[in-house]
Each structure stands twice: as structure tokens, then as C-alpha cells.
C-alpha positions in Angstrom: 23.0 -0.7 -47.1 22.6 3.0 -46.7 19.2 3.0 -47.8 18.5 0.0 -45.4 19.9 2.3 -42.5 17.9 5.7 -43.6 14.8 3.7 -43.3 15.5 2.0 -40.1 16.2 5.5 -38.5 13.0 6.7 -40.2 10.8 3.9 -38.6 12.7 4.6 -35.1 12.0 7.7 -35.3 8.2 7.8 -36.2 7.8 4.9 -33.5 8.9 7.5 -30.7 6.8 10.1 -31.9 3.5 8.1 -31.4 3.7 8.1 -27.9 3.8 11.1 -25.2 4.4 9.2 -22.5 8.1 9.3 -21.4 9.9 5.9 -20.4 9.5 5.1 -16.9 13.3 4.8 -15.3 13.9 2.7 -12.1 15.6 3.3 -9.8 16.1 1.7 -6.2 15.6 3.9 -3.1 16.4 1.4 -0.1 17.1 -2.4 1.0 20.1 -4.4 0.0 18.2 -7.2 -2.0 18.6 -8.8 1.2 16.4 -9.9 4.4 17.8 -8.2 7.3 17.4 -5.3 10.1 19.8 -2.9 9.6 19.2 1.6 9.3 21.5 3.9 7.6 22.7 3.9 3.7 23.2 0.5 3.2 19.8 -0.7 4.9 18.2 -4.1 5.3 14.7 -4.3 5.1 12.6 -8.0 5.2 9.2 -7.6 3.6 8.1 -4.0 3.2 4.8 -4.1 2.1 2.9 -0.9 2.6 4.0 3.1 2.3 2.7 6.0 3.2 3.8 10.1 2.5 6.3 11.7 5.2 8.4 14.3 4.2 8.8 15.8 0.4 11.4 13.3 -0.3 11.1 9.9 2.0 7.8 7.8 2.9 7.2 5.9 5.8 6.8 2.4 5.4 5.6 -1.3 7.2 8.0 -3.7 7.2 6.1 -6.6 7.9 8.8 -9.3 9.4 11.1 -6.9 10.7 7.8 -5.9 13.5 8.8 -2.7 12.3 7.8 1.0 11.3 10.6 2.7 9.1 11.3 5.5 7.2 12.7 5.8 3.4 14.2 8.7 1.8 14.9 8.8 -2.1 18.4 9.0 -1.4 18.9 5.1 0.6 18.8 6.8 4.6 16.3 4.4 6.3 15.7 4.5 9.8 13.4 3.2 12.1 10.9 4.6 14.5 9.3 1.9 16.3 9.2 -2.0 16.5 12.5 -4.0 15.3 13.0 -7.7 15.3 13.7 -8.1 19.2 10.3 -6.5 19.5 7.5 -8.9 18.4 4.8 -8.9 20.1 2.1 -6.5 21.9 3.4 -3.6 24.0 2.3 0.2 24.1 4.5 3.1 25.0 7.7 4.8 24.0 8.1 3.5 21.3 11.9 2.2 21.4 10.1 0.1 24.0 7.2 -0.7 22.1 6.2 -4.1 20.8 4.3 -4.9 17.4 3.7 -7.8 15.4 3.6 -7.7 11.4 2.3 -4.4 10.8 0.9 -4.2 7.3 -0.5 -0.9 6.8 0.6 2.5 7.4 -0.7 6.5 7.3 0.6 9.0 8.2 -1.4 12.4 10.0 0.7 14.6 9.0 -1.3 17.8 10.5 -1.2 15.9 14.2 1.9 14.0 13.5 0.4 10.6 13.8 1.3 7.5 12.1 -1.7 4.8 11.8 -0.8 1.5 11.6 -2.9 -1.8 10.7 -1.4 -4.7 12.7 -2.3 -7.7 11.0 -0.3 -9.8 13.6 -2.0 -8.6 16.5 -5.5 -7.8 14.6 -5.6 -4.1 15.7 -5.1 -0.7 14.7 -2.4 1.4 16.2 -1.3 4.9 16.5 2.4 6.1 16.7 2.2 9.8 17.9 5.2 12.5 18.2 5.4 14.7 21.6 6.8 17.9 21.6 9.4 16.9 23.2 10.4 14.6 20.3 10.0 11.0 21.0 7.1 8.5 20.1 4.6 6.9 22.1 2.5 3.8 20.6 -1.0 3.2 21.7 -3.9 1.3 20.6 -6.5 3.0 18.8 -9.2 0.3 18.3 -9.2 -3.3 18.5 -8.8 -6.4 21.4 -5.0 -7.4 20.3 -4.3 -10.8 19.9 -8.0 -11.5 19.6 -9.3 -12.0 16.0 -12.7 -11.5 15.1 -15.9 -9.2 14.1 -17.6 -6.7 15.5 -18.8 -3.2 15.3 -19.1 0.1 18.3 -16.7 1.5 20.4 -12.8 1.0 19.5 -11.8 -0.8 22.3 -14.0 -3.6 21.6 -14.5 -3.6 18.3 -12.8 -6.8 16.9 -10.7 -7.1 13.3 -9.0 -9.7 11.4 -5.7 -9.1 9.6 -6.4 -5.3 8.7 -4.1 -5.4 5.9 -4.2 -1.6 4.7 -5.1 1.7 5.9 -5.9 5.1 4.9 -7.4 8.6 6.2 -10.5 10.1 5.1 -10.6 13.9 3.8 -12.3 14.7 7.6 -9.0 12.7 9.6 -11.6 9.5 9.7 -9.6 6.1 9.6 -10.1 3.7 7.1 -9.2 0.1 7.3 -9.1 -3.1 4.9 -10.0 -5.6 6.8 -9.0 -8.0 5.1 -9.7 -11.2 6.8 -13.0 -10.0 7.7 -13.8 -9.4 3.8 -15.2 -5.8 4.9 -14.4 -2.2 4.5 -14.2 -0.6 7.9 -14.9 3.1 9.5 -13.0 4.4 13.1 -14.4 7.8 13.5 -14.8 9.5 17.3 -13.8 6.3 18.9 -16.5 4.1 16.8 -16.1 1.4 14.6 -18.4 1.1 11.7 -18.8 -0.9 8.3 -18.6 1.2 5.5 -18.6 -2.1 2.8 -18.8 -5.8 3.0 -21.1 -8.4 4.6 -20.4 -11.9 6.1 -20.6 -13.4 2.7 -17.2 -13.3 0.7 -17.6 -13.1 -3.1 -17.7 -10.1 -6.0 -21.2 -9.2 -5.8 -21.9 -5.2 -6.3 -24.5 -3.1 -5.5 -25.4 -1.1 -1.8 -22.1 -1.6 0.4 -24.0 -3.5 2.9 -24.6 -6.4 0.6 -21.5 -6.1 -1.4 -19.0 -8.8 -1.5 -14.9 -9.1 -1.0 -12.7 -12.2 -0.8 -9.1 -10.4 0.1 -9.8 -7.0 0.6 -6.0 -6.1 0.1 -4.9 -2.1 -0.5 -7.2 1.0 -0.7 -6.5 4.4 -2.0 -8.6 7.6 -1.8 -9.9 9.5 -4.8 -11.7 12.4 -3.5 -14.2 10.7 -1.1 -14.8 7.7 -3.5 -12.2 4.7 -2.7 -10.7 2.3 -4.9 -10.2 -1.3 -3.7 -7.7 -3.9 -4.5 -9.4 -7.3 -3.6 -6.5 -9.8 -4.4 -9.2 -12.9 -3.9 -11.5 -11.7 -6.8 -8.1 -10.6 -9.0 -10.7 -7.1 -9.3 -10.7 -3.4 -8.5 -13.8 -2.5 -7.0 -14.7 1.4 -6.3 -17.0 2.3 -2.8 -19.0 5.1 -2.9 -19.8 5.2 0.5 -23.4 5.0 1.6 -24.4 4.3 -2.1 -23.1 1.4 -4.2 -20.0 -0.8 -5.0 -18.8 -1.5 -8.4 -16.5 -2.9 -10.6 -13.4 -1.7 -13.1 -13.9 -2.3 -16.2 -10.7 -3.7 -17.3 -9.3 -4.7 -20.9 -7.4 -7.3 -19.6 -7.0 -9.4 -16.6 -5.4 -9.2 -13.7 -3.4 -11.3 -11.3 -3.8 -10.8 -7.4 -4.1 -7.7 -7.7 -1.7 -6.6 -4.0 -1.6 -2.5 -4.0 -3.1 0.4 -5.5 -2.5 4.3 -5.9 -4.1 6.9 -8.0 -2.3 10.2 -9.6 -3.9 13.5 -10.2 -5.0 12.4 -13.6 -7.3 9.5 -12.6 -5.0 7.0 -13.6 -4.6 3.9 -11.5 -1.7 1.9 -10.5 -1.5 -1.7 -9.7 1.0 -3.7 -8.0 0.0 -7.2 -9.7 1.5 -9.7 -7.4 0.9 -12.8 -9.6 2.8 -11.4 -12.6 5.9 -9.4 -11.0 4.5 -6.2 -12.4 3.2 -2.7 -12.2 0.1 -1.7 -14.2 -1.0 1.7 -15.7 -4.5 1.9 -15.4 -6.0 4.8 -18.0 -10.1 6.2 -17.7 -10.6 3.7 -20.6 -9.7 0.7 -18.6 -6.3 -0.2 -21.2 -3.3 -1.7 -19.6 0.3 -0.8 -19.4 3.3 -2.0 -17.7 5.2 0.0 -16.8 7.8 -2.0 -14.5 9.0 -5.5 -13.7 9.5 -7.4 -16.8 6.6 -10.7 -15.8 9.2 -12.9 -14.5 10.2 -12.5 -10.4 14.0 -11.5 -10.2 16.4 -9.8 -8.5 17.8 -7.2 -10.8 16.9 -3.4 -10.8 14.7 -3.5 -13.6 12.9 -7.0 -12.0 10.3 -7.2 -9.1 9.9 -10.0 -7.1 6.0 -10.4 -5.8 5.3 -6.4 -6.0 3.0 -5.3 -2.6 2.3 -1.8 -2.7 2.3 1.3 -4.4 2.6 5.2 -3.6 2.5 8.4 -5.4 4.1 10.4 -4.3 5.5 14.0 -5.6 6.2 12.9 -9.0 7.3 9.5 -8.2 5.9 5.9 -7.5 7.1 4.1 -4.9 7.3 0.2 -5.0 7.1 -1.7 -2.0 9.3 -4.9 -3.5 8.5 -7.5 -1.4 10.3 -10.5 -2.0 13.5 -8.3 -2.7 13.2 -6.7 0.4 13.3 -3.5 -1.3 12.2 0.1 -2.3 12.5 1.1 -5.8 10.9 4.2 -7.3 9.7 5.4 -10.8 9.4 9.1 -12.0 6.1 9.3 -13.5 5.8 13.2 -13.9 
């Protein structure tokens, strides 16, 4: 029996030492489990889906059926900045006044204190700015709201479809998945270009004009390349704007592939909607889950259709869709 046991510890032991990578811990950051509108410690959120940086310790996120911006911070204090349940629809100004219709994608300026938003409801882009005097206005930044559709030039005509995700270029530009017009698009000095994408929808590569998406879903930023999560194709496609589009090589497969995020080290996230999970990308292309156990739930430990992802000083925020939830993972 003792010898059994000596060997068993042995084994344990040498298992552990084979990998470097400490365990990833969960742990929840806001929502009740939940639908609901509610701010404070014990918060309600109903759909986040997107999240962005704010302060060291809290993220600003979209949540999409709530019509509402919010704010998260590591230790459960959510409150809310603009939009709210009573407020869906299509209003600019203060923005406790403001209307908005399932926002989707979110980021934040912090330099000019501006929030970008992608309004898939109302097929526009909006900005939430902060006066000096402390309170937010909400204007429209490009796009005919309540009018789907595609077309390039000046902001206030230019025409979108279901942006779904938003980021900011290295130069303050404003990058938008637009994902029912299969296309990867530019605002930059009031100006609306395509950056990637065609009218055909598809996974072809090559020059960005004659690329191909079917869900252009989540972007992320790696130096002035950007990775692409096109839930259609189940693919991750990298733009090197004005030259080509590829895509990952990937050991394995994935399954509607929702959000995306990238750390220092090149390693990719994904939030893989149609298996409950988070991936961990590596150079190589290997696989690794590192949260949600394949099978929806709604325990800690579970995820319940995953739709974003954010690092974010040390940590990776989840945006926990059907568990109306933020959790977060210490990945340092």
C-alpha cells in the first residue's frame, strides 16, 4: 500500500512539473446569474457582450438588452453611464437622457475621454464624451440611424449594418466590424472607408479588397495588424491593411468563434460560442482551454454561450452572455 502511495505522489508530482503554465482560477467580477437592470454590488446585467479598458481595475462594457453602457470593476460595483431599459431607441444628448438600441461594441479613448460605441440596433456608430464639467453627452459619429445599409464617404451618410465590434487604431482612427455588411470598416477625419471585405461573403484571402467574411464578429489590435473573429467561417483571419488577408493556422477546429483578445506574448484568446469555452491560442497554432468546461451552465467554473474577451492588466475578462455575467481569469 505504501509503495502504491510513494508512486502515486511521484507521478503527481512529475505531472506538475511538465508544465509552466499556472492554473487559470475564475472568478466572477459582476451580474447575478440573472437578467435584469440593476447598478451597485449586487448588479443585474442582461446580455453583456463586449468590454473595453477604463480604469486599472474595472472595464466598460455593452450590455446589449439592457440598451445600455456600463461599467465593471473587479470588485462587483457596476454602474451605468448611458442608456437603461426605459431608453430604447435613438436619442442624442446628456446622456441620462440619451436613447440607444442594442449597443454591441465598445472603446474607450481614454486620452479624450471618449467612449465609442457600435449600435447594432440602430446600425450606427456612437460617441459618449465627458465634459469638464462631469457629465456625458451622446452623439452620433457616423451612420443614418435606423437605416441599414452600405456605403462609403462622409460619416453622416455613410450607411452600416449591425456593427458588431469596435476598436481604435494606434493614430485614434475607428475601426468597426461590420458585421452584417461582411466588411472591415475605417472612420478617420469624418470619412468612412473599407479597409477589408467585398460584397461577396465567403473565406477567400488575399488583397483586402477581394477578401471574403460571412460574420465578421470581434477584432483586436496587434500592433497595426488586426486579428478577426468571423463566427460564419468558424476562422481567425489576420488584416494587414492595404496588403493581404489570411488565415490562422489552427490545430484544431473551432466553433463560432464570438470574441478575441491578444496578450503581450502573441498569444490569442477565443471566446468559442458553440462549445461554452475559452481557447489559448499559442504562435504554433495548439489549443488550450482554459475556461468553461464544453457544456453551457450556470456555475462559476461554467460559461453559457461566451461573447467576448479582454486583457486586461494581468487578467481576462469574460463577457458571459447567457449568464448575464462578468467573470475574470488571472493569466499573468
Amino acid at each position: 500500500m505504501k509503495k502504491s502511495f510513494v508512486l502515486i505522489t511521484v507521478l503527481l508530482i512529475s505531472l506538475n512539473s511538465c508544465s509552466n503554465e499556472k492554473p487559470h482560477t475564475m472568478r466572477l467580477a459582476a451580474g447575478s446569474g440573472q437578467a435584469g437592470f440593476k447598478d451597485g454590488k449586487q448588479a443585474d446585467l442582461n446580455k453583456p457582450i463586449r468590454l473595453t479598458p477604463y480604469t486599472e481595475n474595472s472595464v466598460i462594457f455593452a450590455d446589449i438588452n439592457n440598451h445600455a453602457i456600463r461599467i465593471a470593476t473587479l470588485d462587483g460595483e457596476v454602474t451605468t453611464i448611458a442608456g437603461g431599459p426605459d431608453k430604447e431607441g435613438y436619442e442624442d444628448g446628456l446622456a441620462s437622457q440619451a436613447k440607444i438600441k442594442s449597443p454591441h461594441g465598445v472603446a474607450y479613448d481614454k486620452k479624450n475621454r471618449k467612449i465609442y460605441v457600435a449600435e447594432a440596433g440602430n446600425h450606427i456608430i456612437r460617441v459618449i464624451s465627458l465634459s469638464d464639467n462631469g457629465e456625458h453627452q451622446v452623439s452620433t459619429l457616423a451612420g443614418i440611424p435606423g437605416t441599414p445599409g452600405f456605403k462609403d464617404g462622409k460619416a453622416d451618410s455613410a450607411m452600416f449594418i449591425s456593427p458588431h465590434a469596435i476598436i481604435l487604431g494606434k493614430d485614434g482612427e475607428v475601426i468597426v466590424a461590420d458585421m452584417g455588411n461582411a466588411r472591415v470598416r475605417l472612420i478617420k477625419d469624418g470619412i468612412v472607408t473599407t479597409i477589408a471585405g467585398c460584397s461577396e461573403t465567403g473565406s477567400q484571402d488575399g488583397p483586402p479588397e477581394q477578401a471574403t467574411f460571412k460574420y465578421a464578429m470581434d477584432l483586436v489590435l496587434d500592433g497595426s495588424d488586426i486579428f478577426l473573429a468571423d463566427a460564419g467561417t468558424h476562422l481567425i483571419r489576420k488584416i494587414v491593411t492595404g496588403k493581404e488577408v489570411t488565415t490562422l493556422a489552427l490545430q484544431d477546429t473551432l466553433n463560432t468563434p464570438h470574441g478575441i483578445a491578444i496578450d503581450e506574448n502573441k498569444n490569442v484568446y477565443i471566446a468559442d460560442m458553440g462549445t461554452h469555452r475559452i481557447l489559448k491560442i499559442d504562435k504554433n497554432g495548439s489549443f488550450k482551454t482554459i475556461a468553461g468546461t464544453g457544456q453551457m451552465g450556470n456555475k462559476l467554473e461554467e460559461l453559457n454561450k461566451p461573447a467576448a474577451l479582454l486583457v486586461h492588466k494581468g487578467n481576462l475578462w469574460i463577457a458571459d452572455l447567457n449568464n448575464h455575467q462578468i467573470k475574470v481569469l488571472s493569466i499573468d
